[in-house]
RODO-2510 file (C-alpha; in nm, 4 decimals, decimal comma):
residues 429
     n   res          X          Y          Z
     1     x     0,0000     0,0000     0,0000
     2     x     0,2925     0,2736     0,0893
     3     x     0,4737     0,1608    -0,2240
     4     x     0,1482     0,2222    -0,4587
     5     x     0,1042     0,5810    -0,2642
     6     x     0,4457     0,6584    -0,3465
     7     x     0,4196     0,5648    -0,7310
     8     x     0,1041     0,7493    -0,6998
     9     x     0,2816     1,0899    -0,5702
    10     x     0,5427     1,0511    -0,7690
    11     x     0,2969     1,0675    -1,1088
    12     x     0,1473     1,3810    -0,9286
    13     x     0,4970     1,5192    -0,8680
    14     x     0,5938     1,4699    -1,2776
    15     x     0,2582     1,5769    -1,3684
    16     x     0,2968     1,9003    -1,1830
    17     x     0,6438     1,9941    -1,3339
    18     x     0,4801     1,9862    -1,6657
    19     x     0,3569     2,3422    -1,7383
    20     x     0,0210     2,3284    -1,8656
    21     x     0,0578     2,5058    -2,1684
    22     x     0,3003     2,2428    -2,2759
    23     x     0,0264     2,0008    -2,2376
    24     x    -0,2316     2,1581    -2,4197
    25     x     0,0334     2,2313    -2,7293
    26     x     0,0948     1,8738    -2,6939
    27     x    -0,2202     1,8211    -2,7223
    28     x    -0,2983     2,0144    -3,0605
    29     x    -0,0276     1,9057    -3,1795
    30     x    -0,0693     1,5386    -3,1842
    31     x    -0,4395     1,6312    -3,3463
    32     x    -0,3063     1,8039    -3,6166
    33     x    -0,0219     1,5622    -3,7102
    34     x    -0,2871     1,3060    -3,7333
    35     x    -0,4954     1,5607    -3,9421
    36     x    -0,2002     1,6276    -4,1539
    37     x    -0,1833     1,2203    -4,2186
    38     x    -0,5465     1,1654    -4,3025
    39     x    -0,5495     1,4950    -4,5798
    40     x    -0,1884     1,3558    -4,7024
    41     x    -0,3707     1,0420    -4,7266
    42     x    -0,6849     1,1518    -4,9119
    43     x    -0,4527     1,3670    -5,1527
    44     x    -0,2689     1,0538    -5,2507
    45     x    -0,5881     0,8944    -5,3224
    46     x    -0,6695     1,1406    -5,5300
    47     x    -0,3685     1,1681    -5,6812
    48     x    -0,4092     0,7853    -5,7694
    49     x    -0,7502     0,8010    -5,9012
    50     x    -0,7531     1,1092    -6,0768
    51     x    -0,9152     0,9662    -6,3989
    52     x    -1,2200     0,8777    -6,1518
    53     x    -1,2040     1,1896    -5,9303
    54     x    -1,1344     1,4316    -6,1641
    55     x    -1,5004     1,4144    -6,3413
    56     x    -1,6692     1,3709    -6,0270
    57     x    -1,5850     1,6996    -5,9214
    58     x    -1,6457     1,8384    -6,2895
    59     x    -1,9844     1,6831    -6,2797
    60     x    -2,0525     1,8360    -5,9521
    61     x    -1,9632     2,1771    -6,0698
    62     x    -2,1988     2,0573    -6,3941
    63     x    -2,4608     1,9915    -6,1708
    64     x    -2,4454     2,3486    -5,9918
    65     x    -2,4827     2,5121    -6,3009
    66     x    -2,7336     2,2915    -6,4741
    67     x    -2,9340     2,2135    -6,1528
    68     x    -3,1982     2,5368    -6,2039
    69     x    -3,2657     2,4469    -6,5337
    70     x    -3,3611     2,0390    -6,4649
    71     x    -3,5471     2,2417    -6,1705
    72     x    -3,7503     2,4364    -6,3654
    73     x    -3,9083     2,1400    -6,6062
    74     x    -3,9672     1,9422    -6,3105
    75     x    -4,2128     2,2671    -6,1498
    76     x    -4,3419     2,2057    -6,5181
    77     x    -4,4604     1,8910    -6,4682
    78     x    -4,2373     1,6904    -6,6577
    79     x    -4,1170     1,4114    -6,4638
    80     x    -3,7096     1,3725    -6,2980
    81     x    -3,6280     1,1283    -6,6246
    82     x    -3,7431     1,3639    -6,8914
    83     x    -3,5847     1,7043    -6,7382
    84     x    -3,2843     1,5327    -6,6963
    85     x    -3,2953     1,3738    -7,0450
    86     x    -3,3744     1,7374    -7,2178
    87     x    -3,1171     1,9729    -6,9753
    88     x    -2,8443     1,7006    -7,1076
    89     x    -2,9380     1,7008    -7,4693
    90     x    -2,9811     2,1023    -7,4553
    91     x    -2,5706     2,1255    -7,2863
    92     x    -2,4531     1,8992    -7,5626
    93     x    -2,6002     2,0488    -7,8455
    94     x    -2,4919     2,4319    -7,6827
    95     x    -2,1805     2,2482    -7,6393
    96     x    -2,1382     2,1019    -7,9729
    97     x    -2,2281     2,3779    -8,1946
    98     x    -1,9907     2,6158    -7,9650
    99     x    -1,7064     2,3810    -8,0387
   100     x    -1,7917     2,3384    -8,4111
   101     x    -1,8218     2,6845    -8,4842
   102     x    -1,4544     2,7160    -8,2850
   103     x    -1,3102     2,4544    -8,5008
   104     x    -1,4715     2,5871    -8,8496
   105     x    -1,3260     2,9356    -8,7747
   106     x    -1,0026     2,8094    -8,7390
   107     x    -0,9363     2,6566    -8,9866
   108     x    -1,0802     2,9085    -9,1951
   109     x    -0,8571     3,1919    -9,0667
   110     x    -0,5143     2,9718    -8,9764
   111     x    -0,4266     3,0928    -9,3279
   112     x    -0,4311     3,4357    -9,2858
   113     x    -0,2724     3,4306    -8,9720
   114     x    -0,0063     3,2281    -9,0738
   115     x     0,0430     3,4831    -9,3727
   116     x     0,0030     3,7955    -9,0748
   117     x     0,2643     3,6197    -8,9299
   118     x     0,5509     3,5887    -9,1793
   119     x     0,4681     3,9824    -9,2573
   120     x     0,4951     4,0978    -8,8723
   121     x     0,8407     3,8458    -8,8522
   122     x     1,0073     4,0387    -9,1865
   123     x     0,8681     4,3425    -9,0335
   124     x     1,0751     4,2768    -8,6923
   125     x     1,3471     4,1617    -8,8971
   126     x     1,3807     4,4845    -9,0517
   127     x     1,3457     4,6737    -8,7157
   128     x     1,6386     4,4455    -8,5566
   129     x     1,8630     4,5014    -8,8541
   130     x     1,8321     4,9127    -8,9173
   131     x     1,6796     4,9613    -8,5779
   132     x     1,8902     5,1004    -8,2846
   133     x     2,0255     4,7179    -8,1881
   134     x     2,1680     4,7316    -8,5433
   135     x     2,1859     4,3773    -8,5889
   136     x     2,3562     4,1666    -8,8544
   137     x     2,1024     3,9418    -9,1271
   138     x     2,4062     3,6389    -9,0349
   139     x     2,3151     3,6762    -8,6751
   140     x     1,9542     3,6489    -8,7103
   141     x     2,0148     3,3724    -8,9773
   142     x     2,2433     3,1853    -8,7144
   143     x     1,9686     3,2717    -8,4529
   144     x     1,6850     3,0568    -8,6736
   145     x     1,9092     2,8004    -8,7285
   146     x     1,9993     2,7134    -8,3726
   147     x     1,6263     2,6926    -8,3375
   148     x     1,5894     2,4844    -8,6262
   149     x     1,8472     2,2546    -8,5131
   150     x     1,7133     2,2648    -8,1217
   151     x     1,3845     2,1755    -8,3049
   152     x     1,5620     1,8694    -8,5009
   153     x     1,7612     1,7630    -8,2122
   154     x     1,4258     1,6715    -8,0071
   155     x     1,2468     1,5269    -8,2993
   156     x     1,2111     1,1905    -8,0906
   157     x     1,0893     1,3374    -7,8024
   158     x     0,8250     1,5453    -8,0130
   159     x     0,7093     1,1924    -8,1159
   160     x     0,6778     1,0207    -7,7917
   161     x     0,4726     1,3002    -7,6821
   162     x     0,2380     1,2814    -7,9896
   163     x     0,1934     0,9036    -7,8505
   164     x     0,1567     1,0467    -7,4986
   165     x    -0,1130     1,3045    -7,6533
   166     x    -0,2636     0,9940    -7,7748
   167     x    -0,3048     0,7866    -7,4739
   168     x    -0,4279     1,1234    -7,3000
   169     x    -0,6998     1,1271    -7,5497
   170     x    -0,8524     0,8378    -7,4905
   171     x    -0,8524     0,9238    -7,1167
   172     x    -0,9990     1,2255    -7,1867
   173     x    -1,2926     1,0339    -7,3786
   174     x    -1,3292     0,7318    -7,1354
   175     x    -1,2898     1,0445    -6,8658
   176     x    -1,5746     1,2366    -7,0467
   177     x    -1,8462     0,9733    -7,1029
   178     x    -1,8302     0,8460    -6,7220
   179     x    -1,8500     1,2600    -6,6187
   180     x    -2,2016     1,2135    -6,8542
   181     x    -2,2751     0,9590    -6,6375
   182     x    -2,2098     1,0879    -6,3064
   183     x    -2,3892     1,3988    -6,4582
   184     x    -2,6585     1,2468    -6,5140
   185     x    -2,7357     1,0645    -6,2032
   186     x    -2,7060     1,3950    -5,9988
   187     x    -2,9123     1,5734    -6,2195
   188     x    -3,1795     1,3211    -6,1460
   189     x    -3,1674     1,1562    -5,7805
   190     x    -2,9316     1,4611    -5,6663
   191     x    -3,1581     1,4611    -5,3262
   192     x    -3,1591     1,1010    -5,2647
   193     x    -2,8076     1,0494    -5,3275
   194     x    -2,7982     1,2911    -5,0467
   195     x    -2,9907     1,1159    -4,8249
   196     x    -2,8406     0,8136    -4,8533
   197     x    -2,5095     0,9706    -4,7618
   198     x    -2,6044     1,1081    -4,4481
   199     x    -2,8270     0,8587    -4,3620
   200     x    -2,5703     0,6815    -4,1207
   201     x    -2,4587     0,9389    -3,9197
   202     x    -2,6483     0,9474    -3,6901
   203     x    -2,6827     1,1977    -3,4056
   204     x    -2,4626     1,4024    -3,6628
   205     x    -2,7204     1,4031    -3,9218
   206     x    -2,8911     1,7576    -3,8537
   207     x    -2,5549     1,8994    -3,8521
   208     x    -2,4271     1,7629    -4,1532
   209     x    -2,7297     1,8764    -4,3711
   210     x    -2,7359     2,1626    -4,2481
   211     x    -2,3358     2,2227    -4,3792
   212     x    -2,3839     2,0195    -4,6840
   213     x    -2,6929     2,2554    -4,7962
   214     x    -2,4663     2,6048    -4,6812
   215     x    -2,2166     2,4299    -4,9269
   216     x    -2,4147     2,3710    -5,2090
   217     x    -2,5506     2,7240    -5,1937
   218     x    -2,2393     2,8355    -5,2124
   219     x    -2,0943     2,6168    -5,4896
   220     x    -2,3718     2,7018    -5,6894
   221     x    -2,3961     3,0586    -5,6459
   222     x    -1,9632     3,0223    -5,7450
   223     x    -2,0185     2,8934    -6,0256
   224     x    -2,3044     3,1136    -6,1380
   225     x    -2,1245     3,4068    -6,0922
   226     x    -1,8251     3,2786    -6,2164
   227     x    -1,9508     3,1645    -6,5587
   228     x    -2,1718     3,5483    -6,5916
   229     x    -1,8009     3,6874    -6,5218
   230     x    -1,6291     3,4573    -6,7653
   231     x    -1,9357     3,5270    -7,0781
   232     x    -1,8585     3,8996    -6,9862
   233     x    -1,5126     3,8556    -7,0160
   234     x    -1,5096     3,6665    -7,3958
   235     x    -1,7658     3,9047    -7,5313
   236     x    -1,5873     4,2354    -7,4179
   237     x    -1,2339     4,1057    -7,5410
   238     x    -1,3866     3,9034    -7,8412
   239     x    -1,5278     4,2386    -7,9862
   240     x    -1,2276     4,4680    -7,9450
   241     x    -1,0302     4,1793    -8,0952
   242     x    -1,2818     4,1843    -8,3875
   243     x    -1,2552     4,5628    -8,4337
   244     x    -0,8641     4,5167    -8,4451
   245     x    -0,8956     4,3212    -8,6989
   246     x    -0,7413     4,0390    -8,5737
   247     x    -0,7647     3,6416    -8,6915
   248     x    -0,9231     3,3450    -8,4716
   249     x    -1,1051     3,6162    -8,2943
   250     x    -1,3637     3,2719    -8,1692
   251     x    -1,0618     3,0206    -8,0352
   252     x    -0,8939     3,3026    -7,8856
   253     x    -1,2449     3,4505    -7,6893
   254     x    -1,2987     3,0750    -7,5702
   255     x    -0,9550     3,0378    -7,4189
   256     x    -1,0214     3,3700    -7,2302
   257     x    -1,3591     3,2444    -7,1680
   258     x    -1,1718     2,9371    -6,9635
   259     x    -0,9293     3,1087    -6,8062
   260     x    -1,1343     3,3136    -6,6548
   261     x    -1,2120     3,0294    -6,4464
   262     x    -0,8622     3,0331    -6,2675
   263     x    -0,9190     3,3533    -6,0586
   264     x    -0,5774     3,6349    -6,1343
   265     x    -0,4417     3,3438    -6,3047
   266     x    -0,6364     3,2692    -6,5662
   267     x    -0,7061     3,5961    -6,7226
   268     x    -0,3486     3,6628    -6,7240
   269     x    -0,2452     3,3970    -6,8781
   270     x    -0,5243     3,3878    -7,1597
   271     x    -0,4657     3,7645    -7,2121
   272     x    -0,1215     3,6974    -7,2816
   273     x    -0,1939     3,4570    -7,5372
   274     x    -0,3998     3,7002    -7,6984
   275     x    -0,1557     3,9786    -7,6914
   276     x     0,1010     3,7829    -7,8584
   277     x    -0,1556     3,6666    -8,1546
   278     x    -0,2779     4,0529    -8,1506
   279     x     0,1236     4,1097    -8,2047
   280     x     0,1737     3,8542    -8,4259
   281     x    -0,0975     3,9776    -8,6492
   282     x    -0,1718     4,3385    -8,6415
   283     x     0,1819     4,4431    -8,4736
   284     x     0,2925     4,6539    -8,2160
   285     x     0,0522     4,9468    -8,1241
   286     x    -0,2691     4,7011    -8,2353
   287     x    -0,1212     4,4707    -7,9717
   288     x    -0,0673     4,7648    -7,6926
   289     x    -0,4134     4,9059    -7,7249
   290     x    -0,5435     4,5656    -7,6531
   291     x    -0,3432     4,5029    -7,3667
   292     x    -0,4881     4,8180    -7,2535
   293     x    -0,8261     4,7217    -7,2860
   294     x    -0,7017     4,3738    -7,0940
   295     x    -0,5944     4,5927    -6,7827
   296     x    -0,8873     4,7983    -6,7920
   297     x    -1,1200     4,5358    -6,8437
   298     x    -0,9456     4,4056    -6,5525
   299     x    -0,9799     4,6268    -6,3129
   300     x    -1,3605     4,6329    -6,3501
   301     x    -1,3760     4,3229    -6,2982
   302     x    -1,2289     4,2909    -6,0234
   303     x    -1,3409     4,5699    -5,8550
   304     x    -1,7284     4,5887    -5,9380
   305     x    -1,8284     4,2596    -6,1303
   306     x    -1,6601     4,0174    -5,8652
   307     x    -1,7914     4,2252    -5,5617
   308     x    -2,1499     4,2668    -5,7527
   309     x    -2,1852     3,8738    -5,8795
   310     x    -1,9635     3,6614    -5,7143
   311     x    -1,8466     3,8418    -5,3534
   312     x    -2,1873     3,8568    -5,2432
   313     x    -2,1992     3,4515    -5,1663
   314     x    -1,7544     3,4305    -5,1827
   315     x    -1,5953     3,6692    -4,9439
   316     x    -1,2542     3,5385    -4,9530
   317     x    -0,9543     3,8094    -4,9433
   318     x    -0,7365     3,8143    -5,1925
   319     x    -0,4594     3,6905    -5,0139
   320     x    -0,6992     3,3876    -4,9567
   321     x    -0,7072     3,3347    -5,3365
   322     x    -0,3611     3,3699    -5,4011
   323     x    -0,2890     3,1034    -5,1225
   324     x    -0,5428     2,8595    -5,2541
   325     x    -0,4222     2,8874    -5,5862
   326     x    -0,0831     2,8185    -5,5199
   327     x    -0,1326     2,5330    -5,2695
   328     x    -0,3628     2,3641    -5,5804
   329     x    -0,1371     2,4244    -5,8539
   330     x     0,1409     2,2638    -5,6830
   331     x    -0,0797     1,9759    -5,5373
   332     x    -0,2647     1,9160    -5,8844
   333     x    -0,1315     2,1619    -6,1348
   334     x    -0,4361     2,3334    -6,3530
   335     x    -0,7026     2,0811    -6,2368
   336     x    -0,6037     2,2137    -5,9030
   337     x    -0,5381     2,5598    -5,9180
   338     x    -0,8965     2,5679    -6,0518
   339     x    -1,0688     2,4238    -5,8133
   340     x    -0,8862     2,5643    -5,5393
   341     x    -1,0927     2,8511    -5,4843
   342     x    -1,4277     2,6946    -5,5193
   343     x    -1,2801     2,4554    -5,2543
   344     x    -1,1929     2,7418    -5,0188
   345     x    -1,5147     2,8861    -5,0309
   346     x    -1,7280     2,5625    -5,0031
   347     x    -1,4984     2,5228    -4,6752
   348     x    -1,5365     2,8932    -4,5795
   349     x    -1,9185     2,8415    -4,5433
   350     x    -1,9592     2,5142    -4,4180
   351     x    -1,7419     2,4886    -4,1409
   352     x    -2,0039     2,7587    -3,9334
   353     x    -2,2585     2,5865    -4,0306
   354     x    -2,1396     2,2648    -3,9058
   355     x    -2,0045     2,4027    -3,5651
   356     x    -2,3436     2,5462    -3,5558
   357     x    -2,5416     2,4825    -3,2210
   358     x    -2,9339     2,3286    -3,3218
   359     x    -3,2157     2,5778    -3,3274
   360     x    -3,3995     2,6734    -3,0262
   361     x    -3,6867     2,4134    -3,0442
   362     x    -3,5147     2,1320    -3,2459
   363     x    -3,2561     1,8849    -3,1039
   364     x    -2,9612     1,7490    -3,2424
   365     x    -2,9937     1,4238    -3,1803
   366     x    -3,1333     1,0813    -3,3756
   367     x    -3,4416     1,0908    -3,4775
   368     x    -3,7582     1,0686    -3,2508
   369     x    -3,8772     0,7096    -3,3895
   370     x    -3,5396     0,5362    -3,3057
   371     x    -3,5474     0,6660    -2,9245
   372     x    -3,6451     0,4377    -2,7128
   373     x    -3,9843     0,5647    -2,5000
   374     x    -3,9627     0,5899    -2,1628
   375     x    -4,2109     0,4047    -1,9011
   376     x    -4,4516     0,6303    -1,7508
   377     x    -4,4064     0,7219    -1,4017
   378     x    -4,6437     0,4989    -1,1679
   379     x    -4,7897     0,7268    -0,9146
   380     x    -4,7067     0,7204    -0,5554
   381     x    -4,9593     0,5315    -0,2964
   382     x    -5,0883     0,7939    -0,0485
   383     x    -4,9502     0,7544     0,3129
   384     x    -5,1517     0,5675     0,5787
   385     x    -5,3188     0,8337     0,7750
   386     x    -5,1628     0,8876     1,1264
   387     x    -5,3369     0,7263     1,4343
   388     x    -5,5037     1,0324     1,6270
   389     x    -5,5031     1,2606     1,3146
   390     x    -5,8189     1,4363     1,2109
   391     x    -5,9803     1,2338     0,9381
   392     x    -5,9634     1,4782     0,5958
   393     x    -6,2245     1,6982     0,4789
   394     x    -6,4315     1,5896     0,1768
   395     x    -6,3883     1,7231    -0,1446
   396     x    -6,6013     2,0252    -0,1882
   397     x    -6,8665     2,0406    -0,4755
   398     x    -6,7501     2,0953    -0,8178
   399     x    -6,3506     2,0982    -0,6800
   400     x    -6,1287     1,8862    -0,9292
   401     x    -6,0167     1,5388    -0,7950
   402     x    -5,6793     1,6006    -0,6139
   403     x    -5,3313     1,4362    -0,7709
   404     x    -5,2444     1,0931    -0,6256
   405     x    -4,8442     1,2308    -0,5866
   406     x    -4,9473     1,5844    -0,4939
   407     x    -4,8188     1,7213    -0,7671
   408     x    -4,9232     1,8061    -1,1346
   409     x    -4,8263     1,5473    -1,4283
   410     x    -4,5212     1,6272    -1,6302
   411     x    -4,6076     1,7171    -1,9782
   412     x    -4,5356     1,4041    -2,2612
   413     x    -4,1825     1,4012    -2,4137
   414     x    -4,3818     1,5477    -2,7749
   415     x    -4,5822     1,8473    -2,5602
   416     x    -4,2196     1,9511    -2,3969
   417     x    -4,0030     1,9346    -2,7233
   418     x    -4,2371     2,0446    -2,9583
   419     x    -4,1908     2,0710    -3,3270
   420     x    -3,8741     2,2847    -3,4618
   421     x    -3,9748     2,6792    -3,5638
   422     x    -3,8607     2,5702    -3,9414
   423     x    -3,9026     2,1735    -4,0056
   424     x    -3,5965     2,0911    -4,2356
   425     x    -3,6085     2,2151    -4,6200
   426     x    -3,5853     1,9262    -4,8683
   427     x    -3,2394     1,7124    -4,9297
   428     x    -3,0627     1,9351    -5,1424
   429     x    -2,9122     1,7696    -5,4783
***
């Protein structure tokens, strides 16, 4: 017995000389190493499966944007199968004719660009040679033909990566037709996919729907805003690249339409592209006056069309962004640096609502029908009256019958609890 009290004060002893705040940064610690293993975990998943999670994410993002329309036939009354059916047909046929229309315009102006080009290259030519560098014709010729060579030199690897293009393209299809799929299913039994995913958890349920529906709000409302600022962005720079004059004014709006996805990014590096073409075609003060319009164009958007569409539902600060997008480019590269952001703001709204305490009036707990009930109380026998004491008075006329336990009955479990203020909104899709 002395031995085990003197093990015992000797734990208390050690215990003491540990400062407390050591012990609770212990604590955290430990947490977020194991955090840190489970997120490094579920990125090399990820990572591993990226032909499979890569259009399950794009077919969420689908879904947001395609989810009012499938929506609004079903308040029609057409039923889930045939709104699903038309909204697909309706994106592939947009989709389609969009890309055809791309692909007929190239090929109808690659021509004269290529012709643009070979005038604006003699033209720079000219400038290097009687221009201030004053450079020789032999050093420009020896210039091209290190390139040439560089060019040769590589031929093999060019060729392995048209095989590599190859194999990518068949990825891309077998990638494409199982995002239809996923697509499709969302579009449909969105809500009872839902249910069935939260339908384990529990005492966790309320919580979870309640975060998964502040989510989807948010995602949608993202990508809303996102595609308005993307259609405003191609149609502003599509039309001064039309009034310049310039060729494959329909490829180049659609590549600005996409970047525009990648917030800061994206728009830079799609203007860029532009510029050079602008450049390449048209020449110097044709390519500054769009690069003008680029920063311009710009700076509206980021200042009123992002707060006015987008910031309402995505307050993130810009250093936010910047993080994000750096932390998914290096994780997943494009893939990644464009769905960082969405990603931060789905988080960004969710979390509250998942810390969250219930509503006053509804409990966050399993549901009522899986609760066991509780036996009601038996009521107490009356005491035996004491010998010598006056017998009672009888009840008076009309006076209610008193309570065998002197006391009132508690109210049911359903009278107490009630129902909740706002009874939950339908499983969102």
């Amino acid at each position: 017995m002395n031995e085990e009290r003197r093990d015992d004060d000797a734990r208390a002893t050690g215990a003491r000389q540990v400062p407390p705040s050591l012990v609770t940064a212990a604590g955290y610690g430990w947490r977020l190493l194991v955090l840190a293993a489970v997120v490094y975990g579920l990125v090399w998943i990820c990572t591993r499966l990226t032909i499979v999670v890569l259009p399950i994410i794009v077919a969420l993002l689908l879904c947001a944007l395609l989810h009012p329309v499938t929506a609004w036939l079903s308040r029609r009354g057409l039923p889930p199968l045939a709104a699903t059916w038309i909204t697909l047909l309706l994106s592939l046929v947009v989709l389609g004719g969009v890309g055809t229309y791309i692909v007929i315009e190239a090929n109808a102006q690659f021509p004269r660009l290529a012709t643009e080009v070979q005038q604006t290259g003699r033209e720079v030519q000219s400038w290097l040679v009687n221009g201030p560098l004053h450079l020789k014709t032999s050093q420009l010729q020896r210039y091209v033909d290190e390139g040439v060579k560089y060019l040769e030199a590589r031929r093999g690897k060019l060729a392995s990566t048209a095989v590599e293009a190859g194999r990518m393209t068949v990825e891309f299809l077998v990638a494409f037709i199982f995002m239809l799929f996923v697509l499709f299913f969302l579009l449909k039994d969105g809500r009872q996919i839902w249910d069935w995913l939260i339908g384990g958890l529990g005492s966790y349920r309320t919580r979870v729907d309640r975060a998964g529906r502040a989510a989807w709000r948010t995602l949608s409302q993202y990508v809303h805003g996102t595609v308005t600022v993307a259609a405003i962005h191609a149609v502003v720079l599509a039309i001064v690249l039309t009034v310049l004059g310039v060729p494959l004014v329909a490829p180049l709006a659609m590549i600005i339409f996409l970047g525009s996805f990648i917030p800061i990014i994206g728009i830079l590096v799609s203007g860029t592209l532009a510029v050079a073409v602008t450049f390449s075609a048209k020449g110097l003060w044709a390519a500054l006056i769009f690069l003008g319009i680029l920063l311009v164009e710009q700076q509206i958007e980021g200042h009123l069309l992002q707060p006015l569409v987008v910031g309402r539902w995505v307050r993130l600060h810009p250093l936010a962004i910047i993080v994000s997008l750096t932390v998914g480019g290096v994780l997943a590269g494009i893939p990644g640096a464009a769905l960082a952001v969405p990603l931060a703001a789905v988080i960004y709204r969710a979390w509250p609502a998942l810390r969250a305490s219930p509503e006053p009036g509804t409990a966050d707990t399993a549901p009522a029908d899986s609760a066991p009930a509780r036996p009601a109380a038996e009521p107490t026998p009356a005491a035996p009256p004491r010998v010598g004491a006056a017998p009672a008075d009888p009840p008076r006329a009309g006076a209610a019958p008193a309570d065998p336990a002197g006391a009132d009955p508690a109210p049911s479990d359903a009278a107490s609890e009630g129902r909740s203020r706002d009874d939950p909104p339908e499983r969102g899709g």
